[in-house]
C-alpha positions as CSV (number, residue, x, y, z in Angstrom):
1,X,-5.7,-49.2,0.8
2,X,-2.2,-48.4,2.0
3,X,-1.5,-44.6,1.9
4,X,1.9,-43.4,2.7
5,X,1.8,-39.5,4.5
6,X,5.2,-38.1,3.8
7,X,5.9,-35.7,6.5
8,X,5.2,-36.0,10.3
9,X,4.2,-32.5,11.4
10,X,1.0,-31.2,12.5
11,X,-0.7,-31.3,9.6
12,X,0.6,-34.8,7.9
13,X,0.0,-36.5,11.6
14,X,-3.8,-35.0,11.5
15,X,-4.4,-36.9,8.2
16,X,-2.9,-39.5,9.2
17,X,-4.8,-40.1,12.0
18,X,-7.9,-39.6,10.0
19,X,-7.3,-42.0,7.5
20,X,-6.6,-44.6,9.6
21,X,-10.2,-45.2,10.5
22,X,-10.8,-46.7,6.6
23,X,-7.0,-47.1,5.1
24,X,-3.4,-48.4,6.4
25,X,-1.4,-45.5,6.9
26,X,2.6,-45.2,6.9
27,X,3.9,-41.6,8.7
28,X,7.4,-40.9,7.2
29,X,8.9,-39.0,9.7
30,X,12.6,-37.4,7.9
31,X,14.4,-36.9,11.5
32,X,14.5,-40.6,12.9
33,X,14.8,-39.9,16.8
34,X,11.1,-38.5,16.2
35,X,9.8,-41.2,14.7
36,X,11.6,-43.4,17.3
37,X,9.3,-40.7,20.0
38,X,5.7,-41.5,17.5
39,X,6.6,-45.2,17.9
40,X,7.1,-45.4,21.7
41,X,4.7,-42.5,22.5
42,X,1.7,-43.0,20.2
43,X,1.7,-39.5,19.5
44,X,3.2,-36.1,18.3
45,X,4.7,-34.7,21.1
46,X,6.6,-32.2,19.1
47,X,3.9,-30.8,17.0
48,X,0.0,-32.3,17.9
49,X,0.2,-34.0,21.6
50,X,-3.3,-33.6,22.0
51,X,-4.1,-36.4,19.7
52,X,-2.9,-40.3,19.8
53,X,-2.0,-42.1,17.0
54,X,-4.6,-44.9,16.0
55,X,-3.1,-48.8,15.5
56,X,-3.6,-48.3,11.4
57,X,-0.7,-45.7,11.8
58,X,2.8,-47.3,11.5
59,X,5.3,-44.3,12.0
60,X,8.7,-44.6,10.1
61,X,11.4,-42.8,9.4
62,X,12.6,-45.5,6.8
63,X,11.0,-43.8,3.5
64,X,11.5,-46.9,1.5
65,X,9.6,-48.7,4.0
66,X,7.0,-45.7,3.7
67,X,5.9,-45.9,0.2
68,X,6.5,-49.5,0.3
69,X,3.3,-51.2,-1.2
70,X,1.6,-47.8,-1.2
71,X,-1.6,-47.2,-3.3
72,X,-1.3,-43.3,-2.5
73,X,0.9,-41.1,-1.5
74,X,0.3,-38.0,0.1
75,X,3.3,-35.2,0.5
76,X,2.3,-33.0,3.3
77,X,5.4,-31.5,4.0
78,X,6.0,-27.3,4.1
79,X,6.2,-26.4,0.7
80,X,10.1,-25.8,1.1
81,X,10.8,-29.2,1.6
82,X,8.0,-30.6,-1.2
83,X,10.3,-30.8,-4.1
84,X,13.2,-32.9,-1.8
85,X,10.5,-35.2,-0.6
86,X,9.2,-35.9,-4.2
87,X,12.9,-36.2,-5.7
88,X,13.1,-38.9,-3.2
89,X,9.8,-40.5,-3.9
90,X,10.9,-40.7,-7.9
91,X,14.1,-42.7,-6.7
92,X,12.5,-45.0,-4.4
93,X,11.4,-48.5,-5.2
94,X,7.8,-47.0,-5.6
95,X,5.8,-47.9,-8.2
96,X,6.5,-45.1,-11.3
97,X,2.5,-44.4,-11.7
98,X,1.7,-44.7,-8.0
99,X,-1.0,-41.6,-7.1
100,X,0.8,-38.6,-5.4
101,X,-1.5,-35.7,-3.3
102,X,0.2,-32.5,-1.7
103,X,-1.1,-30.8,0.6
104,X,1.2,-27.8,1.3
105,X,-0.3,-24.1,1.3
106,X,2.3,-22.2,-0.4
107,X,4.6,-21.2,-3.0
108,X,8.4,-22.3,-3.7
109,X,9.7,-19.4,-2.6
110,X,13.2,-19.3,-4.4
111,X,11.0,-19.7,-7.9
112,X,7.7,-18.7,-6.6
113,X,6.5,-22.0,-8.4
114,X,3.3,-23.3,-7.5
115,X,3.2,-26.9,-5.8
116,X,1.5,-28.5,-9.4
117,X,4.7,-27.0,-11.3
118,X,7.1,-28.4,-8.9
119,X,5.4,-32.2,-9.2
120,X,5.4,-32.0,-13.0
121,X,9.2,-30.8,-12.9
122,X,10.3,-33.7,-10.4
123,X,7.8,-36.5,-11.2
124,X,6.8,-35.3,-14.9
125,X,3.0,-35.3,-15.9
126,X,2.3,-38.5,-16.5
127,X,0.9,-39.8,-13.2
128,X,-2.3,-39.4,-11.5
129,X,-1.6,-36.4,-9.1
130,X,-3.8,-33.7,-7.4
131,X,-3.6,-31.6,-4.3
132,X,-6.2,-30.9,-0.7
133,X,-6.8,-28.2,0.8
134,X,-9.6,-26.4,2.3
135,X,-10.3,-24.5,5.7
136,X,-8.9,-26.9,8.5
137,X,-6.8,-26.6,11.5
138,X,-4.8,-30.1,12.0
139,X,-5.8,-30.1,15.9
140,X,-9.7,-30.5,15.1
141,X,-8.9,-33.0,11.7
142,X,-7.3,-35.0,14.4
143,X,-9.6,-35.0,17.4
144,X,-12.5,-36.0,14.6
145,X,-14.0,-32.3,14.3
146,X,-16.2,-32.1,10.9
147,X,-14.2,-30.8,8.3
148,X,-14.6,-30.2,4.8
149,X,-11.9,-30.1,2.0
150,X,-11.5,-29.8,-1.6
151,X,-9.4,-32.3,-3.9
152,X,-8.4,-31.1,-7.0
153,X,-6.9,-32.9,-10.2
154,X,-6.6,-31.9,-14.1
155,X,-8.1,-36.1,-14.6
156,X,-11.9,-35.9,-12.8
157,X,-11.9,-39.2,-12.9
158,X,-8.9,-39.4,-10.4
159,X,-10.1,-36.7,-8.4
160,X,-13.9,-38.0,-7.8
161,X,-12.4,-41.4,-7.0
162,X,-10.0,-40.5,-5.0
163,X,-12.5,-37.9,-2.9
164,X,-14.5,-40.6,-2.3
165,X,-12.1,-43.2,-1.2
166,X,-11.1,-40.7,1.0
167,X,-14.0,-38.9,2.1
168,X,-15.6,-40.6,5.9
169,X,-18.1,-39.3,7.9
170,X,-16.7,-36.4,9.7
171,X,-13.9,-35.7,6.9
172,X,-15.8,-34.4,3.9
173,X,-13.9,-34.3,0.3
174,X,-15.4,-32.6,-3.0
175,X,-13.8,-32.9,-5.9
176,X,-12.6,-30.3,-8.6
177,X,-10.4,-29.6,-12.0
178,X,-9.4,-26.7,-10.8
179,X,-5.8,-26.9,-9.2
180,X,-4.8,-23.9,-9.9
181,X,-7.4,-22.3,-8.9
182,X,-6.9,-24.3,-5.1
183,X,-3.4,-24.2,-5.0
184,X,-3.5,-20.0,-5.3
185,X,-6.3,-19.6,-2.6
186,X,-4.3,-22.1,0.1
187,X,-1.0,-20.1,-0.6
188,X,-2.1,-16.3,-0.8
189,X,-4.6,-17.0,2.1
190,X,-1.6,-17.2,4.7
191,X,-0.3,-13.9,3.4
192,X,-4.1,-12.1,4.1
193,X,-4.3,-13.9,7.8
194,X,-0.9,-12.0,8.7
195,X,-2.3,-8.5,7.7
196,X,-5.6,-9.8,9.4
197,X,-3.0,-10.7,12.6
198,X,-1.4,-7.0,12.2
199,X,-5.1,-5.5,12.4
200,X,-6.4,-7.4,15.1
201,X,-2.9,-7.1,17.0
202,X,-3.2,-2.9,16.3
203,X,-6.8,-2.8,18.3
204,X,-8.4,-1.8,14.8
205,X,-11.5,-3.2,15.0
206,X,-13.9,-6.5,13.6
207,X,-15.0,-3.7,10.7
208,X,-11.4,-3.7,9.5
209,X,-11.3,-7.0,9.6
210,X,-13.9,-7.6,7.6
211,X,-12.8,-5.4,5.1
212,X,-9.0,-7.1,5.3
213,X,-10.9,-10.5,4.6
214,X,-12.9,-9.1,1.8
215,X,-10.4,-7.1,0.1
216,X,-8.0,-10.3,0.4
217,X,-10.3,-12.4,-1.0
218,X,-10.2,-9.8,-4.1
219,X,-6.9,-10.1,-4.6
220,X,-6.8,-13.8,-4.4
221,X,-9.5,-13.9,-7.3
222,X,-8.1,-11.1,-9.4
223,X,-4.3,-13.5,-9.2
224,X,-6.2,-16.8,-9.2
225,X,-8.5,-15.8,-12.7
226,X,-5.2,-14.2,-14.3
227,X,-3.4,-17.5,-13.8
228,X,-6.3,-19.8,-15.0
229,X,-8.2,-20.6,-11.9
230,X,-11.8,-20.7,-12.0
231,X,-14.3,-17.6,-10.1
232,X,-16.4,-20.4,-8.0
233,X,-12.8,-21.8,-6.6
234,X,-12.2,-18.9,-5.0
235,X,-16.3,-18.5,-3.3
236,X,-15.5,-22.3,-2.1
237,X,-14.3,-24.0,0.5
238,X,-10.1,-23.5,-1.1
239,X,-10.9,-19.9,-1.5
240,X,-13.5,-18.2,0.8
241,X,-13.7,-20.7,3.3
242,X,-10.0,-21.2,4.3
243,X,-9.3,-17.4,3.8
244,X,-11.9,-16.7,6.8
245,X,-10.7,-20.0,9.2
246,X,-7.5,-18.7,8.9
247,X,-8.1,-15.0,9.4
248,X,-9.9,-15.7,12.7
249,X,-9.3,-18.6,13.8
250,X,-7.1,-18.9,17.4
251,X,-5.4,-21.8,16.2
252,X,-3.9,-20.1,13.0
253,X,0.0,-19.4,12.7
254,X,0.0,-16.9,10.2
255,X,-2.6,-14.6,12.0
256,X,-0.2,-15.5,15.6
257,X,2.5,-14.2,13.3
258,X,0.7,-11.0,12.7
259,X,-0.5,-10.4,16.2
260,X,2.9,-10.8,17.2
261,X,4.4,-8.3,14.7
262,X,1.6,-5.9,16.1
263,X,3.0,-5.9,19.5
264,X,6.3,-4.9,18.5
265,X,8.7,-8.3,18.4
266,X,10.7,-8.7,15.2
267,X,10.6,-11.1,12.8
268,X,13.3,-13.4,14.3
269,X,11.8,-13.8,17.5
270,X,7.9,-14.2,16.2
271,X,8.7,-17.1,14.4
272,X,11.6,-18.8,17.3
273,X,8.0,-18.5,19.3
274,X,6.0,-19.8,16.6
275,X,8.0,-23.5,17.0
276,X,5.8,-24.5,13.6
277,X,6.5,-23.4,9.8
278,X,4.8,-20.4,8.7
279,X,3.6,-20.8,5.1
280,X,2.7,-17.4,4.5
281,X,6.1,-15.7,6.0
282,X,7.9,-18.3,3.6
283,X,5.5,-17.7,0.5
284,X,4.6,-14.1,0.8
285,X,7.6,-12.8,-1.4
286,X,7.1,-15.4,-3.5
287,X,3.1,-14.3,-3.9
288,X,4.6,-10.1,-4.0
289,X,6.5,-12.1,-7.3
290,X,4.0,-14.0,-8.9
291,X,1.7,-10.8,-8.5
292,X,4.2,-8.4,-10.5
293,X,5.1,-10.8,-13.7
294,X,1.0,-11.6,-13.7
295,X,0.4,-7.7,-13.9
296,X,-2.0,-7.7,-10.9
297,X,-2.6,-5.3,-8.1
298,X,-2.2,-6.5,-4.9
299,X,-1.8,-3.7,-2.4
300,X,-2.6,-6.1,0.9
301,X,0.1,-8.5,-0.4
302,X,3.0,-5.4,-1.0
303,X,2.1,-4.4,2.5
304,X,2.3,-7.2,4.2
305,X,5.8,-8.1,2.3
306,X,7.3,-4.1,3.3
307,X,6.3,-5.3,6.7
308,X,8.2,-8.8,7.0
309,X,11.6,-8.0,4.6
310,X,11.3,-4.1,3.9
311,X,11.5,-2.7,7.5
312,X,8.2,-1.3,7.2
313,X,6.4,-0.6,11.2
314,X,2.6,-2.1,11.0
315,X,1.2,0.7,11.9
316,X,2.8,2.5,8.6
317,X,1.9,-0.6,6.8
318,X,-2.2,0.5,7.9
319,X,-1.2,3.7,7.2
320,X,-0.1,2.6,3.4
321,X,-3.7,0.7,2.6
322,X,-5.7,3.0,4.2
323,X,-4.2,6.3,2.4
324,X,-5.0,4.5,-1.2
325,X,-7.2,6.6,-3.5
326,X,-11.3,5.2,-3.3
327,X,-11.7,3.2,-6.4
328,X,-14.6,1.1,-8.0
329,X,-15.0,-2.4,-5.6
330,X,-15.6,-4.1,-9.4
């Protein structure tokens, strides 16, 4: 099938790439001299060199042409720019019903909406839509590393299907109801890998690690159950497993965002050095929000958010968690 990836950064090139062994893919890139580069190149100079694109690829900046005869559509933006790519989608010459995947990490963070909200508000409810996610770095899903993700959708039917179209021999895709529930664990994850970052950038140790990791994967559950997500989500591969890639892996930005706060650089500079979006900086106020109108305790999110917009030094920011009164793990 033809499946148009809407948005040409890391993470929309890696699918794209790994599609394009089974489907025909169309890259919408929004700025055209880089899709001009992807054309003449063959690959992502800007964002993923290491990886060429395959022939099934056709890079475009033309977003009619994009969704053009597509069977699928996949919005892989940064969750800032999801609502803008789908308001564009709904007044394109696309079919009205045509299937529509995300697969940003995040929240919006001027309404702290949750990527499913934003679809229904732009594109209503009455198309087959679901978002991926899981624990995956875009550099190994594009040099063919095994990976394995998790599709969700409210219609089974859709989401098994469309897991299984999907779903090739080093890309693994299960299938689940549970949106919220994998929606909450991709965007609050980023937030826990930046305190992670902080610890490992302070020299505290692999035991406070382990305990940010566990304690963060708490608070994801405690926020995920309160809005309707489902306990298992949060032990799978949308909950457990992408909290701990992106807590230690090398290749995560929100834990370089952390290490880099650690040594001492502000803000400003940590993300001009970053060169790539950093969900959890963009979300984490947003998850600080959604946290306080749910009525749940969050102490490694509040930290982490006094530490990027409330002045806050990491090292006080440790000093804040670790001064809490002892308390029943339950």
């Amino acid at each position: 099938m033809k499946i148009a990836v809407l948005g040409a950064g890391a993470w929309g090139t890696a699918q794209a790439i790994s599609f394009a062994g089974h489907h025909r893919v169309a890259l919408w890139a929004r700025d055209p001299e880089q899709a001009r580069a992807l054309v003449r190149d063959r690959v992502n100079r800007r964002y993923l060199e290491e990886a060429a694109l395959p022939p099934a690829v056709h890079p475009t900046s033309d977003f009619a042409h994009a969704v053009d005869g597509a069977e699928l559509v996949l919005v892989a933006t940064a969750t800032a720019g999801l609502r803008d790519t789908l308001r564009r989608l709904k007044n394109s010459t696309a079919p009205a019903r045509v299937p529509v995947l995300w697969s940003c990490k995040g929240l919006e963070a001027e309404t702290a909406l949750p990527p499913h909200r934003i679809v229904t508000a732009e594109l209503g409810d009455d198309r087959p839509c679901g978002v991926i996610s899981g624990p995956s770095f875009a550099l190994e899903v594009a040099l063919g590393r095994p990976t394995a993700l998790t599709l969700a959708a409210t219609d089974e039917t859709f989401a098994r299907d469309t897991a299984r179209a999907l779903h090739h021999s080093v890309l693994r895709v299960y299938y689940s109801t549970d949106v919220v529930g994998v929606e909450v664990g991709g965007a609050v994850k980023n937030v826990m890998a930046i305190a992670t970052g902080i610890s490992d950038g302070l020299g505290l140790g692999l035991n406070a690690r382990a305990a940010l990791i566990t304690r963060g994967l708490a608070e994801i559950t405690r926020l995920g159950t309160k809005l309707g997500g489902r306990p298992e989500t949060f032990m799978g591969l949308a909950g457990a497993g992408d909290l701990i890639l992106t807590c230690t892996g090398e290749l995560s930005r929100n834990r370089r965002v952390g290490l880099l706060l650690a040594q001492g650089h502000d803000l400003e500079r940590v993300l001009a050095q970053l060169g790539h979006v950093s969900e959890g900086v963009a979300s984490a106020k947003a998850v600080q929000k959604m946290a306080h109108a749910a009525g749940v305790d969050m102490p490694i999110t509040e930290a982490v958010c006094a530490v990027l917009h409330g002045g806050l030094s990491p090292e006080k920011a440790v000093q804040m968690l670790l001064s809490r009164d002892p308390k029943s793990e339950a």
